[in-house]
C-alpha positions in Angstrom: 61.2 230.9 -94.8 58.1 231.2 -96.8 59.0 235.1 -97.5 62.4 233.3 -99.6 59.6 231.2 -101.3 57.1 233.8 -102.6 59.8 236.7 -103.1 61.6 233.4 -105.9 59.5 234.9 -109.1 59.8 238.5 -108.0 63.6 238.7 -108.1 63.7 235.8 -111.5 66.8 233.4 -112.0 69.2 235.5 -110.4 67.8 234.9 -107.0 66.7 231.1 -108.0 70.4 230.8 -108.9 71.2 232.0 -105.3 68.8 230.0 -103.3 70.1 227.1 -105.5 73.9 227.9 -104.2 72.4 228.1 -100.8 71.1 224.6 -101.1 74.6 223.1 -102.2 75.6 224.1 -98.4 72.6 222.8 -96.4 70.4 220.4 -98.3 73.1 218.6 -100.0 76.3 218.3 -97.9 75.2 214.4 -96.8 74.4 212.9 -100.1 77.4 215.1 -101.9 80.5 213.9 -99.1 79.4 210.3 -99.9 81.5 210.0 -102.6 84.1 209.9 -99.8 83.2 206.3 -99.0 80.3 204.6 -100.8 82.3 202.8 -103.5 85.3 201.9 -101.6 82.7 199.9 -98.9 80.7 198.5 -101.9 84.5 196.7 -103.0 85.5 196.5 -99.4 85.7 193.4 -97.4 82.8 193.2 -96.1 81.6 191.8 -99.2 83.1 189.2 -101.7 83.1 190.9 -104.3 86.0 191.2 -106.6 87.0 194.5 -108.1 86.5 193.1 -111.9 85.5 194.9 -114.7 82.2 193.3 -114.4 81.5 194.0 -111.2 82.8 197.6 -111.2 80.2 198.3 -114.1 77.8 196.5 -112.6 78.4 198.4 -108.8 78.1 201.6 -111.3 75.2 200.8 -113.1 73.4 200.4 -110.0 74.6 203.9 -108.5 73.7 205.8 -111.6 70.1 204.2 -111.5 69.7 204.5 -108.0 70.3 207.9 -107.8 68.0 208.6 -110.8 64.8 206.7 -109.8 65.1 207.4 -106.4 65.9 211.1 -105.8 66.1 212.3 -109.3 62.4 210.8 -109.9 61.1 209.8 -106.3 61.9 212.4 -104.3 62.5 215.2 -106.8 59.7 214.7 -109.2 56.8 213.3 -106.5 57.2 213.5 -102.7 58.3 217.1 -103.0 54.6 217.7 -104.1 53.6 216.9 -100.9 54.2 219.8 -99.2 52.6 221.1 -95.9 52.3 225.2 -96.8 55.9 224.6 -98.0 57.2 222.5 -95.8 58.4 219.4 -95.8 60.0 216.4 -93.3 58.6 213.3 -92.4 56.4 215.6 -89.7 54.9 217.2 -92.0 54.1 214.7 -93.9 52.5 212.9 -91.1 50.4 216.0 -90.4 48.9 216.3 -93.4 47.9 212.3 -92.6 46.7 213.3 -89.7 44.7 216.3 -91.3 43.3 213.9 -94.1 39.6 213.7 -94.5 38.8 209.7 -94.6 40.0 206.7 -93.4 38.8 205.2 -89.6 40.4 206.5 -86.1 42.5 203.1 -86.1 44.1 203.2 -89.6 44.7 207.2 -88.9 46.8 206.0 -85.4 48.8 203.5 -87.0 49.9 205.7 -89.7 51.1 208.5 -87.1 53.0 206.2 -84.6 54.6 204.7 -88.4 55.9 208.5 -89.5 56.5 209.1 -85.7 59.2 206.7 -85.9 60.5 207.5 -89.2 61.0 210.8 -87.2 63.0 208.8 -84.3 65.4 206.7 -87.1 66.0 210.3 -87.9 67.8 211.2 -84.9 70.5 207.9 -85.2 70.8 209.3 -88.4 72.0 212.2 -87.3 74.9 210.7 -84.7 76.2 208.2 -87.5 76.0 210.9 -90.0 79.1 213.3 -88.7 80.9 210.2 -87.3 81.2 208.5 -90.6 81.2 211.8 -93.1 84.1 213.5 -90.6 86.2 210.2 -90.5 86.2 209.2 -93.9 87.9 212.6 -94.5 90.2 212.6 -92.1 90.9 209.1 -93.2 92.6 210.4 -96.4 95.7 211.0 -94.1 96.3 207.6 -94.9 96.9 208.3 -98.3 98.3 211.4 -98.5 100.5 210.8 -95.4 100.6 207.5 -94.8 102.9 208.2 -91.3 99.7 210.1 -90.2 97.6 207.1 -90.0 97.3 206.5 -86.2 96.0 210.6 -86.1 92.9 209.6 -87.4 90.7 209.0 -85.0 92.5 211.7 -82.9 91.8 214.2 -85.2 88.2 213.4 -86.0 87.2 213.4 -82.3 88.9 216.6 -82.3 87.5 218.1 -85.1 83.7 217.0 -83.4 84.0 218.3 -80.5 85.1 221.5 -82.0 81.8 221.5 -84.4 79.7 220.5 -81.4 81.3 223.3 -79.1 80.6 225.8 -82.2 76.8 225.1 -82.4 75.9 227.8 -79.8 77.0 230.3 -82.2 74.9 230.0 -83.9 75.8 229.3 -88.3 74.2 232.7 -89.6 77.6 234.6 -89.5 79.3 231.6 -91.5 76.1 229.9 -93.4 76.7 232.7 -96.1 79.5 230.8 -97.2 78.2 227.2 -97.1 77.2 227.1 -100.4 80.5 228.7 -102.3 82.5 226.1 -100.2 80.3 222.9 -101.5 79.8 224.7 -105.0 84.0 224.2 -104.5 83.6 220.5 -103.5 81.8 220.0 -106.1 83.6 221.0 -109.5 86.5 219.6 -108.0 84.7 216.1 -107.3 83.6 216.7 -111.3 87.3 217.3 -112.6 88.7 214.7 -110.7 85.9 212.4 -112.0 86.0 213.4 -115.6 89.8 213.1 -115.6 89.6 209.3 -114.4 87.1 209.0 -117.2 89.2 210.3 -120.0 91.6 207.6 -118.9 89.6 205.0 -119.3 86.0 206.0 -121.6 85.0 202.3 -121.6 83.1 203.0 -117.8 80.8 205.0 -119.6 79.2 201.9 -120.7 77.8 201.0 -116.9 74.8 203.6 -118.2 73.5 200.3 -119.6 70.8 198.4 -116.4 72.0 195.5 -118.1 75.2 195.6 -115.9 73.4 196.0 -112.9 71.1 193.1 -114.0 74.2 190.9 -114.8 76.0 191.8 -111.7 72.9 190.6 -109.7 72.9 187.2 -111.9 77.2 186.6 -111.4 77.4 187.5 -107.8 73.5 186.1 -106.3 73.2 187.0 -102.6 76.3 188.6 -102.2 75.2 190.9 -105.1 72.4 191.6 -103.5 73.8 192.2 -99.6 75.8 194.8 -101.7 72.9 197.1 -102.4 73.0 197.6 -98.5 76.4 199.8 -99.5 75.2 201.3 -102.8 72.4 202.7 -100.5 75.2 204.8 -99.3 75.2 207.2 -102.4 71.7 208.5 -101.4 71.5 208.6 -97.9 70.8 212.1 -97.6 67.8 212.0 -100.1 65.2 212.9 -96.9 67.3 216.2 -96.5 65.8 217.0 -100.2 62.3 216.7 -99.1 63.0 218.0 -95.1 64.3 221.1 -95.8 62.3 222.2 -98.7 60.8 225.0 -96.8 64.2 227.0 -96.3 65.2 227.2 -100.2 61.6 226.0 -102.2 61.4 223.2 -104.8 62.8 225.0 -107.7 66.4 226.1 -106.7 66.5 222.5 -104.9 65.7 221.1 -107.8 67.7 223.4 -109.9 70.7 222.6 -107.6 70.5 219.2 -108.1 70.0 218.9 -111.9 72.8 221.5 -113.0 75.0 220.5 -110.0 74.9 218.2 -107.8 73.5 214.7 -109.7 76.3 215.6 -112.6 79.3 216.0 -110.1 78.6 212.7 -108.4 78.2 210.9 -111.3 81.4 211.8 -112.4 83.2 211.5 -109.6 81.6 207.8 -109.1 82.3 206.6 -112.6 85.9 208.2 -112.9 86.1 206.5 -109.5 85.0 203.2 -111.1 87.6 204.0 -114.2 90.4 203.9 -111.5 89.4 200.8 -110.4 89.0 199.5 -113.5 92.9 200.1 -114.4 94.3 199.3 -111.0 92.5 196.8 -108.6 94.2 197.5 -105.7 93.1 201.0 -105.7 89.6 200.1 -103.9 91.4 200.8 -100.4 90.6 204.5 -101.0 89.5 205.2 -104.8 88.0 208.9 -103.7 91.6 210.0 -102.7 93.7 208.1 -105.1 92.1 209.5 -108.0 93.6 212.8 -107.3 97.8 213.5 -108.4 99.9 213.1 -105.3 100.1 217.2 -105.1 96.5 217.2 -104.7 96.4 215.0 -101.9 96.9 216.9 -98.8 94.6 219.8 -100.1 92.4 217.4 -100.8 91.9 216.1 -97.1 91.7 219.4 -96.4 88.7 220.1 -98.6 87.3 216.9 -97.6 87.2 217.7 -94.1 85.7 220.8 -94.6 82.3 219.7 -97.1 81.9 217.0 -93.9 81.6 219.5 -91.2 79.2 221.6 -93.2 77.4 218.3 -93.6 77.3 217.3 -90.5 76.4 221.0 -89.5 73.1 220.6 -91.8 72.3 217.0 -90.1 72.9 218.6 -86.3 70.4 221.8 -87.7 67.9 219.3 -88.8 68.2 217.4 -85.3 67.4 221.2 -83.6 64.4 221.3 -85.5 63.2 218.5 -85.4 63.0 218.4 -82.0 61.2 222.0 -81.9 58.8 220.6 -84.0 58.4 217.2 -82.0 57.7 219.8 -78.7 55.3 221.9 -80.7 53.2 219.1 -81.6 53.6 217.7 -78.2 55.3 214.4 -78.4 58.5 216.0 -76.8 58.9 217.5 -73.2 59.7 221.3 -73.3 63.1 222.0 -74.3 65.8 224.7 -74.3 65.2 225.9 -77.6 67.6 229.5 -78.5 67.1 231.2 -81.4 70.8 232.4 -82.7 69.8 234.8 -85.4 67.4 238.0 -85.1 67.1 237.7 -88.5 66.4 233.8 -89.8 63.7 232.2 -88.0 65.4 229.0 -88.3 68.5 229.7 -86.7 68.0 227.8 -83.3 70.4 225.8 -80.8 69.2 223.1 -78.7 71.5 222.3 -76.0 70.5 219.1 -74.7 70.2 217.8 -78.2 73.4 219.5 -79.2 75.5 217.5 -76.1 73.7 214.4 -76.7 74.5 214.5 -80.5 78.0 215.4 -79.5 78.3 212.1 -76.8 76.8 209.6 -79.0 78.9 210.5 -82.2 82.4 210.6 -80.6 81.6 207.4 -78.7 80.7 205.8 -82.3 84.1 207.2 -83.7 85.5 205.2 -80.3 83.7 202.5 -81.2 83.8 201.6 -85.2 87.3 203.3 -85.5 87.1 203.3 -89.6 84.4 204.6 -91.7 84.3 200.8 -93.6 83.0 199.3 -90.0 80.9 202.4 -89.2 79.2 202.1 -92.9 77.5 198.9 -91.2 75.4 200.7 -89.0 74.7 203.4 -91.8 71.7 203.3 -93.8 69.4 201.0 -92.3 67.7 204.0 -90.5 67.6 206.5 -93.7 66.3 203.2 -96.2 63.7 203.0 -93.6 62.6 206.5 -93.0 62.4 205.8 -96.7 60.4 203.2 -96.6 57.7 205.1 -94.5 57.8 208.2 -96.6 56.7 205.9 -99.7 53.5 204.4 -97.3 52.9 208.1 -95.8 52.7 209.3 -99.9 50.5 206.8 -100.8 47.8 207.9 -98.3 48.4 211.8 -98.9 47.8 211.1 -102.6 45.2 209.0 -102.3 43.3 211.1 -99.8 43.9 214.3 -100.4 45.1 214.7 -103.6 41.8 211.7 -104.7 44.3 210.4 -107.0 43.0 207.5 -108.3 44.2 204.3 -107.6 45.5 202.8 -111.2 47.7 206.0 -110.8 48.8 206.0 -107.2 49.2 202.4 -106.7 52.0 201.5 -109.6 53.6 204.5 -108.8 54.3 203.6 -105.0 54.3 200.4 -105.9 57.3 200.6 -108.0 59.0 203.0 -105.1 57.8 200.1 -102.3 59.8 197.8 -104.9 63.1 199.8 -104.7 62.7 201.0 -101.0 62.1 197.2 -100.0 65.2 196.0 -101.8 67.6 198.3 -100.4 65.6 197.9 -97.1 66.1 194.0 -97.3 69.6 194.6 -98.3 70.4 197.3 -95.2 68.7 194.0 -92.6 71.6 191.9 -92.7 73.6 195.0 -91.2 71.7 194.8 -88.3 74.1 192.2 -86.3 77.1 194.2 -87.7 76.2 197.3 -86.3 72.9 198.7 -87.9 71.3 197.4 -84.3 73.2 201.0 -83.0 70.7 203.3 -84.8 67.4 200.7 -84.5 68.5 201.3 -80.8 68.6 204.9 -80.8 65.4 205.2 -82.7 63.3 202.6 -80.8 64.5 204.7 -77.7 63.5 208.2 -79.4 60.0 206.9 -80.1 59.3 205.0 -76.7 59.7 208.4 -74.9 57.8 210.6 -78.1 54.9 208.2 -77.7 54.7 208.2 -73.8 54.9 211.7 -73.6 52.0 212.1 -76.1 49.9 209.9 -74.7 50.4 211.3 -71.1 49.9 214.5 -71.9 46.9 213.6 -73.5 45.9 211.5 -70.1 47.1 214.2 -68.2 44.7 216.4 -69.9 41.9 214.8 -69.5 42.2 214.4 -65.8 42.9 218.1 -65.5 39.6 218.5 -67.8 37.5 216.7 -65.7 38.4 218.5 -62.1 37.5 222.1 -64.1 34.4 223.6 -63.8 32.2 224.7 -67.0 33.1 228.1 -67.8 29.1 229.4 -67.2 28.8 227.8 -64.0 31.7 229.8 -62.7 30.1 232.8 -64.1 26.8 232.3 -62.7 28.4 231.8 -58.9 30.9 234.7 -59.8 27.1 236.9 -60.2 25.9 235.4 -57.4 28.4 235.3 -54.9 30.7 237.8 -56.2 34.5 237.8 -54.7 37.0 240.4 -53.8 38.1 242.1 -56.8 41.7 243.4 -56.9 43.2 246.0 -59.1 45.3 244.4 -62.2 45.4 241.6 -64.8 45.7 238.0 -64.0 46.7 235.5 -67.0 45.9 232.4 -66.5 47.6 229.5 -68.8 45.5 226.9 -69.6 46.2 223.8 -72.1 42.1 223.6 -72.8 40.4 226.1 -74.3 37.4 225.0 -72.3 36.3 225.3 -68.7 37.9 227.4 -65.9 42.0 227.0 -65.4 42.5 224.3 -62.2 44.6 227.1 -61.2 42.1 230.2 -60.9 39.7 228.0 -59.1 42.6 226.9 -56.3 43.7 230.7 -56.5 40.0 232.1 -55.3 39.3 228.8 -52.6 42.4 230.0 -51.0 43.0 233.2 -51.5 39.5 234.7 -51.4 40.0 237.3 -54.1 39.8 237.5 -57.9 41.2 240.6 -60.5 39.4 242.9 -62.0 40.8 241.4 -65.3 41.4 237.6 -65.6 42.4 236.2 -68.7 42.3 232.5 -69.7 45.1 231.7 -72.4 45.6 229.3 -74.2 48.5 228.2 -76.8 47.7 226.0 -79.7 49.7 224.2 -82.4 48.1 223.9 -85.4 49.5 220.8 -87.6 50.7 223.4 -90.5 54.3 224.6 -90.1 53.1 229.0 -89.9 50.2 230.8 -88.9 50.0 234.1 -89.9 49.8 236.9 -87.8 46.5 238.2 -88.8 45.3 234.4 -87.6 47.2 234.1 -84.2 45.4 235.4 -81.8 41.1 234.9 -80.7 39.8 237.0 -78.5 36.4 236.2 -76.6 34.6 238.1 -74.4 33.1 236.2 -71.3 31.9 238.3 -69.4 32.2 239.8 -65.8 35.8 240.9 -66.7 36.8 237.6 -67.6 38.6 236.9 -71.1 39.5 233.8 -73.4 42.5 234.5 -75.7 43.5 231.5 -77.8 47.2 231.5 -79.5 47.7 230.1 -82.3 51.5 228.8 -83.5 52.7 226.7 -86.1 54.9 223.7 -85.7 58.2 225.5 -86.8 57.5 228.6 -84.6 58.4 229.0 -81.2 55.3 230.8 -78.8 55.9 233.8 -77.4 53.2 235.0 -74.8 54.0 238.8 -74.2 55.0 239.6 -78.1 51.4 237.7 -78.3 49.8 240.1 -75.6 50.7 243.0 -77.1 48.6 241.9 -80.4 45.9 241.8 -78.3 45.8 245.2 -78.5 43.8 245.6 -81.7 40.9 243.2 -80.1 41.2 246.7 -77.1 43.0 244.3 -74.8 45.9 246.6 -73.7 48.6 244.8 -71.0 51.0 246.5 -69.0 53.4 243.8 -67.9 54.1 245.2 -64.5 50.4 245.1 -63.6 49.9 241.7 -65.0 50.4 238.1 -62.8 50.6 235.2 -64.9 49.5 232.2 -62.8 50.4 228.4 -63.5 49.4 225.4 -63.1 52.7 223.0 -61.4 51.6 219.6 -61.0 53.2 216.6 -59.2 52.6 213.8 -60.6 51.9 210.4 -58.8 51.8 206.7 -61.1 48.2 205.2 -60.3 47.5 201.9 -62.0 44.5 203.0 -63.2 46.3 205.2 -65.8 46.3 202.4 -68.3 50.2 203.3 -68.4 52.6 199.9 -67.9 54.3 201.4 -64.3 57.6 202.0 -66.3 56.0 204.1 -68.6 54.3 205.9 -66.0 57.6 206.3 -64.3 59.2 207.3 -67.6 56.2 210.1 -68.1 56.9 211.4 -64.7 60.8 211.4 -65.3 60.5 213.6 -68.4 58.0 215.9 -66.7 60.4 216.8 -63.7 62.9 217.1 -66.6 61.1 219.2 -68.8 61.7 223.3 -69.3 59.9 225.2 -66.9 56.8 227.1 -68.7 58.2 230.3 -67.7 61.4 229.7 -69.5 59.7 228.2 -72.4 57.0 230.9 -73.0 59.2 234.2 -72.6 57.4 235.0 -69.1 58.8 237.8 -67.1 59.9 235.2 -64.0 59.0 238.4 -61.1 55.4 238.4 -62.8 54.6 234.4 -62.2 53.5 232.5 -59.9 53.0 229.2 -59.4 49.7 226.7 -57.9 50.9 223.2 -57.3 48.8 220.3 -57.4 49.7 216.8 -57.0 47.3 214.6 -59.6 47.6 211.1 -60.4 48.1 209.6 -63.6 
C-alpha cells in the first residue's frame, strides 16, 4: 500500500487519475449510493415536515453545507493530515494518541478506550450499511414495477447472502472493475440530477445558508430531529480518512473534488427540483427522476453501486479486525490473505458469517430502508464525534499546534458533530439502540481481552526466571544437550519462556540451539524489512530474536526465520521444534476481573486461533507445554 503511495509522483497524473478511479469503487461506494435514500427519509414520515418549497430548499441547503464543511473541509482538508505512516482509521489515530509525548497515564487511558469504541460503532456500521444500501435499491422495484413490490425483501436477502457467500474469493479478480462501475453510477446520478435542475433552475438558490437558517426557524424541533436524516448524505465520510493508506490523499481528494462531491450535488438538488414540481414525488425522488425507460436499468445499476458498497464496508470490517488482533484487543482470528499480490486482500470468516447473520436478520427486521434509516447514523455521527476529540490531541501534542489555532478549529467541528449527534439521539428508541448494542458488545469483549492479556502477562512474567540466572545454572549444572534447534515463543522479550523451563524439569534435556522468539506489534501500520527482525546473542547457544510487525501485517514466523540468516542464524525447518506455551485458564477473584468478565476472558481464549494456525507453523514441528494459571 505504501509502494501505490511513493510510486504517485513517479508515474504523474496519469496514475493519480487511476488511483483516483480506484477510489470511486472502494472509498466512496457508502457516501455515493446515499442518494438512494437520504432525501426521501428527510421528507418521509417520520418527520413532519411538509414537502414545500421552503422546506425542500431549506432540506438542500443543509446537504450542500453539510457535505462541504464536513468532508469537503473536515475530513478532506484536516483529519487526513493526521496520518500514521499513511494510514489512516480511527486505530490509527488512536495510536498515534497512544504514541504522543505528554499528557498523564489517566488522560492517555481514557482517550484509548474513547477511539477503542469509535472502533466498535464501526462494526454496527458495517451490518446496517449493506442492509439499508442493498434494500433501498432493490426497493426501486416499487417504482419501476410496482407488481414486484412484495420481491423486495426476497431479493435483497438473496442478493446478501450471495455477496456474503462471495467474500471468500476473494475481490482482486473483480476489484479492477469497481471503480469504472461507480465512475458509471456516478455521471448517470449527474445527468439525471442536472436534467431535474434544468426543469426547474429556481433550486439552485438552496446554495444560500439562509434557507437552512430559515428552515430551522419555520420548522423548530422537528427541523432540528431532521438533521438526524440529512446526516445520511455523509455517512461514509470515515471511509475517506480509513482507507487513505490503499489510494493516498491526493487521488482521494482528487476523486472527490472532480467527481464525487459534484455528482451528488446534482443528483440531490435535481432531486429537490422534482420535489419541488410534484409533492407527491418524496415516496421515491431517486427513482422517479429518471423517464419510465430508465427505470428498470436503473434498479439494476442501483443494485450493483450497493453491493460494491457494501463490499468496501465488509473489507473494512476484515481489517479492522486484523488490526484489533495485532494490537491485541482481539482473540486470534482466521485471517486468509486472498491475493499473492495485494497485501490487503484478506477474508475473515468468523467476521464474514457474523456480518452476513446480523445484516439479513436487520433486513427481516426493519423491512424498508425508511424504518432501517432509524438505526443509521447514530454510530458513524459518533465515530465522528471521537475522531474530532482524538484530532484535537494529535494536533495539539504532536503537531504543538497552538491552541488559538487548534481550539476554534475543533471547536467549530465539536459544534457540527454535536448537532447531528444530538439530532441522531432521538433515534435511539426507534432503532438506533441496534448498533449502540452491537458496539457496546464489540468493546466489552476488545477491552476484556486487552486487559487480560495484559494480566495474563504479567502472571506469566512473574513465574519466569531472569534470563542470567538461567545462564549461570545452565554453566553450572549443565543439561543434556540434544542435536537440533528449539524455538521457543514467548510474548516477553524478557526472562526465560515458562515453557523451556517446564520442558528441561521434565524432560531433563536442552538443544544445542534454543531460540527465544518473540513477536511484537509496533503501533505504526508497516515495519520495514530491514527493521523486523533483532538478533541477540546470549550465550551458551541460547538466542533472543525479536519480530517486529506492523498493525496491518499479518506475522509470519518461518518467512521471518529465514531473515535471520543475514544475522548467521540459518534454520532448517525439519531440524527445528517450536515449543508453546498452552495455558488453561482458571477465574481467581483475585484477578481484579468482575467473575463475568473473567469468564468472558476465558471463553474467548478457548475460542481463539491456535498459535500454530495463526503464525504459519509447520503443525509436525510443534509441540505443545500446558499449564493451568489462574487469572
Amino acid at each position: 500500500m505504501n509502494e501505490q503511495i511513493s510510486e504517485a509522483p513517479r508515474h504523474g497524473r496519469w496514475h493519480s487519475a487511476f488511483l483516483a478511479l480506484g477510489a470511486l469503487g472502494v472509498v466512496y461506494g457508502d457516501i455515493g449510493t446515499s442518494p438512494l435514500y437520504a432525501l426521501r427519509v428527510c421528507l418521509g414520515q417520520d418527520y413532519n415536515v411538509e414537502t414545500t418549497r421552503a422546506n425542500v430548499l431549506g432540506i438542500l441547503s443543509l446537504i450542500l453545507w453539510a457535505l462541504v464543511f464536513v468532508i469537503s473541509i473536515k475530513y478532506i482538508v484536516f483529519i487526513m493530515r493526521a496520518d500514521n505512516r499513511g494510514e489512516g482509521g480511527i486505530l490509527s489515530l488512536m495510536a498515534l494518541v497512544r504514541r504522543s509525548p505528554s499528557g498523564g497515564h489517566a488522560d492517555r487511558a481514557g482517550l484509548v478506550a474513547l477511539g477503542l469504541f469509535g472502533a466498535a460503532l464501526l462494526y454496527g456500521d458495517g451490518m446496517i450499511t449493506p442492509a439499508i444500501s442493498v434494500l433501498s435499491a432493490v426497493e426501486g422495484l416499487e417504482v419501476a414495477a410496482p407488481a414486484l413490490t412484495h420481491f423486495v425483501v426476497p431479493v435483497t436477502v438473496a442478493l446478501l447472502v450471495a455477496l456474503f457467500l462471495f467474500q471468500r474469493k476473494g475481490t482482486a479478480g473483480i476489484g479492477s472493475v469497481f471503480g469504472p462501475i461507480m465512475l458509471i453510477w456516478f455521471i448517470v446520478m449527474a445527468v439525471l440530477g442536472a436534467a431535474g435542475i434544468a426543469r426547474q433552475t429556481e433550486v439552485l438558490e438552496a446554495v444560500n445558508p439562509w434557507y437552512g437558517v430559515r428552515f430551522f426557524m419555520d420548522n423548530g424541533l422537528e427541523g432540528f430531529l431532521v438533521l438526524g436524516a440529512v446526516f445520511l448524505v455523509e455517512t461514509g465520510g470515515e471511509a475517506l480518512y480509513a482507507d487513505m493508506g490503499h489510494f493516498g490523499k491526493g487521488p482521494i481528494r482528487l476523486a472527490w473534488y472532480l467527481v464525487v462531491l459534484p455528482s451528488l450535488l446534482l443528483n440531490y438538488f435535481g432531486q429537490g427540483a422534482l420535489l419541488w414540481a410534484d409533492p407527491g414525488a418524496e415516496r421515491n425522488p431517486f427513482f422517479l427522476l429518471a423517464p419510465d425507460w430508465a427505470r428498470s436499468p436503473l434498479v439494476f445499476l442501483a443494485a450493483v453501486a450497493t453491493i460494491i458498497a457494501s463490499q468496501a464496508v465488509i473489507s473494512g470490517s476484515f481489517s479492522l479486525t486484523r488490526q484489533a488482533v495485532q494490537l491485541g484487543y482481539c482473540p486470534r482470528l482466521e485471517i486468509r490473505h486472498t491475493s499473492s499480490e495485494e497485501i490487503g486482500q484478506i477474508y475473515a470468516p468468523v467476521v464474514n458469517w457474523t456480518l452476513m447473520v446480523a445484516t439479513i436478520a436487520l433486513v427481516l427486521a426493519f423491512e424498508t430502508s425508511d424504518n432501517l434509516a432509524a438505526a443509521y447514523g447514530i454510530a458513524v455521527t459518533t465515530t465522528m464525534l471521537i475522531t474530532t476529540i482524538l484530532f484535537f490531541f494529535v494536533g495539539r501534542e504532536r503537531w504543538r499546534w497552538p491552541m488559538w489555532a487548534i481550539l476554534p478549529l475543533t471547536g467549530a467541528f465539536l459544534i457540527v458533530d454535536s448537532a447531528f449527534f444530538g439530532a441522531n439521539i432521538f433515534k435511539v428508541a426507534h432503532g438506533g439502540w441496534v448498533p449502540l448494542v452491537i458496539a457496546g458488545g464489540a468493546f466489552i469483549c476488545m477491552s476484556t481481552w486487552k486487559t487480560g492479556r495484559a494480566k495474563l502477562a504479567g502472571r506469566l512474567a512473574a513465574d519466569s526466571l531472569p534470563t542470567e540466572l538461567f545462564l549461570k545454572d545452565v554453566e553450572s549444572h549443565p543439561p543434556v544437550r540434544v542435536r537440533g534447534t528449539a524455538v521457543y515463543m514467548t510474548g516477553s522479550g524478557k526472562g526465560v519462556p515458562p515453557a523451556l523451563l517446564h520442558n528441561l524439569k521434565h524432560n531433563k534435556v536442552l538443544h544445542e540451539r534454543v531460540v527465544f522468539l518473540t513477536i511484537e506489534t509496533e503501533e505504526v501500520p508497516h515495519v520495514k524489512e530491514e527493521q523486523r527482525l533483532e538478533v541477540t546473542e546470549l550465550g551458551a547457544g541460547l538466542f533472543r530474536i525479536v519480530a517486529r510487525y506492523g498493525f496491518m501485517q499479518t506475522p509470519n514466523v518461518p518467512a521471518a526465520l529465514k531473515r535471520a540468516a543475514r544475522f548467521g542464524l540459518q534454520f532448517d525447518m525439519m531440524q527445528t521444534t517450536f515449543f508453546l506455551g498452552r495455558e488453561s485458564l482458571v477465574p481467581a477473584s483475585r484477578s481484579g476481573f468482575a467473575r463475568w468478565r473473567e469468564r468472558l476472558f476465558v471463553l474467548m481464549s478457548r475460542n481463539a486461533q491456535t498459535a500454530t494456525a495463526f503464525f504459519g507453523l509447520p503443525a509436525n514441528r510443534v509441540v505443545e507445554l500446558g499449564a493451568q494459571i489462574e487469572i
